[in-house]
C-alpha positions as CSV (number, residue, x, y, z in Angstrom):
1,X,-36.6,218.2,134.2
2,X,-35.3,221.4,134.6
3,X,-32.0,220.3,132.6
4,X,-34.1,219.2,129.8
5,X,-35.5,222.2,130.2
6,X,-32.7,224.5,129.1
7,X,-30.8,221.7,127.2
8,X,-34.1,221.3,124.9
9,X,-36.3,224.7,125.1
10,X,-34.2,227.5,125.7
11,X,-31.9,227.4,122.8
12,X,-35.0,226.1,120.5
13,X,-36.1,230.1,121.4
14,X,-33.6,232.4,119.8
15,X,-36.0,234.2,118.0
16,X,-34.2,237.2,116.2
17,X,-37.5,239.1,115.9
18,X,-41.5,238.8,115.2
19,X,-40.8,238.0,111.6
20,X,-38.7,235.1,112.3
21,X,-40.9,233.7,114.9
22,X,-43.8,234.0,112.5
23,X,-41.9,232.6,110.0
24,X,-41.2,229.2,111.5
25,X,-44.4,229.1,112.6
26,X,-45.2,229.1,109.1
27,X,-42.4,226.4,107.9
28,X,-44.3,224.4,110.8
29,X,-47.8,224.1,109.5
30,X,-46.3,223.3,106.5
31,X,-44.4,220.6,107.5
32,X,-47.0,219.3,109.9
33,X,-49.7,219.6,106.8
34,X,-47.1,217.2,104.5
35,X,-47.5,214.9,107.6
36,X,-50.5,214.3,108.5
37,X,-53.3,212.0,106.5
38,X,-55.7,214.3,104.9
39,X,-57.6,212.5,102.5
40,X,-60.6,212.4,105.4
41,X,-62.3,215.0,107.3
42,X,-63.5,218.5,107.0
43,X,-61.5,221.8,107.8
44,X,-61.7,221.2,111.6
45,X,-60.5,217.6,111.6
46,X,-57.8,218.4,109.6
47,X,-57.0,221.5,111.9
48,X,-57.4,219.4,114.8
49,X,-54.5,216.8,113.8
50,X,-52.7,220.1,112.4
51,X,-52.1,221.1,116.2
52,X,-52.1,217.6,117.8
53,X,-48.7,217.2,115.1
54,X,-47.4,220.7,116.5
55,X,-47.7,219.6,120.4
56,X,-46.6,215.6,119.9
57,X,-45.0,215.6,116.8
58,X,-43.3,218.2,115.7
59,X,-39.5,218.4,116.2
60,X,-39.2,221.9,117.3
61,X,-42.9,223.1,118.3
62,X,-43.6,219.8,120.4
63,X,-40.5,220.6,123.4
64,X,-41.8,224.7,123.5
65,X,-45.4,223.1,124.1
66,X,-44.3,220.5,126.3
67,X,-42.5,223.4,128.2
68,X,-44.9,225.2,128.3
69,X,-42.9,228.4,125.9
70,X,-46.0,228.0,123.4
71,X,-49.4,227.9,123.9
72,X,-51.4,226.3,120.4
73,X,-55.0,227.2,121.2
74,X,-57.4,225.5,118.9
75,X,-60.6,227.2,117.8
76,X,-59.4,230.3,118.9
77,X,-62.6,232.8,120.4
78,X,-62.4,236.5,120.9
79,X,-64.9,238.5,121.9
80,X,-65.8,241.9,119.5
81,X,-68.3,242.9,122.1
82,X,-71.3,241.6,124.5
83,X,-72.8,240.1,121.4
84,X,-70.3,239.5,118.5
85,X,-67.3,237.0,118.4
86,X,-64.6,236.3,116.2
87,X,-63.1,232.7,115.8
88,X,-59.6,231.7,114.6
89,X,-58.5,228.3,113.8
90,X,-55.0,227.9,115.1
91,X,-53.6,230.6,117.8
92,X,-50.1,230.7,118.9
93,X,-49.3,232.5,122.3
94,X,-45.7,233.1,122.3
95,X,-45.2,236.0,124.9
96,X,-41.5,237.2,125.0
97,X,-38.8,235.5,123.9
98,X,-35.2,236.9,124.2
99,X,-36.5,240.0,125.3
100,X,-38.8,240.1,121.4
101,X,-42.7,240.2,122.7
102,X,-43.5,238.1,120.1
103,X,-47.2,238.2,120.9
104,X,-49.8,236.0,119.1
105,X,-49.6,234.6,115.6
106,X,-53.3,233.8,114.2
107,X,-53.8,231.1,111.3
108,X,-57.2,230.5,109.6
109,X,-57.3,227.1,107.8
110,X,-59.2,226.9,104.8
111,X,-60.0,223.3,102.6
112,X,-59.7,224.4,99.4
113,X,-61.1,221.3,97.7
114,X,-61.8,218.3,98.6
115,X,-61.0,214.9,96.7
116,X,-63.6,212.6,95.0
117,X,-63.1,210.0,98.3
């Protein structure tokens, strides 16, 4: 396990900075949105096999989760105060990576129509 581990993850982590972390990130959602069916569902389904792609799927997002390098949180929830909250769709915790604290990367999904089906 632990060759897989810097045979598959490590390399996969050479971010050069925030940007380019943020920037696959992006490519990803893309690429998981081309693959996934969504002709059913409303915003949350659609989310939902959005991030199930990204852990299981996805060529270079599924081995970080897998080793535990990303975390892709799901109905994201933090608190504003005692009494006020603010939800995210689609968090991704990436800590520090080469020595970059890359942080967290917030997506909110939004269905911007829906077909006739």
């Amino acid at each position: 396990m632990l060759n897989d581990f810097s045979q598959i993850a490590l390399p996969k982590m050479r971010f050069k900075s925030k940007e380019e972390a943020y920037l696959k990130i992006l490519r990803a959602i893309v690429e998981s949105y081309r693959n996934i069916n969504k002709s059913k569902g409303l915003e949350n389904k659609i989310r939902d096999r959005i991030v199930f792609y990204l852990q299981n799927k996805h060529p270079f997002f599924a081995p970080l989760f897998q080793f535990e390098l990303i975390t892709i949180i799901p109905e994201y929830c933090s608190l504003l105060s005692e009494t006020k909250t603010n939800r995210s769709d689609i968090c991704f915790s990436l800590g520090e990576v080469n020595g970059v604290n890359v942080g967290r990367f917030i997506i909110e999904c939004k269905r911007l129509f829906q077909q006739p089906s």
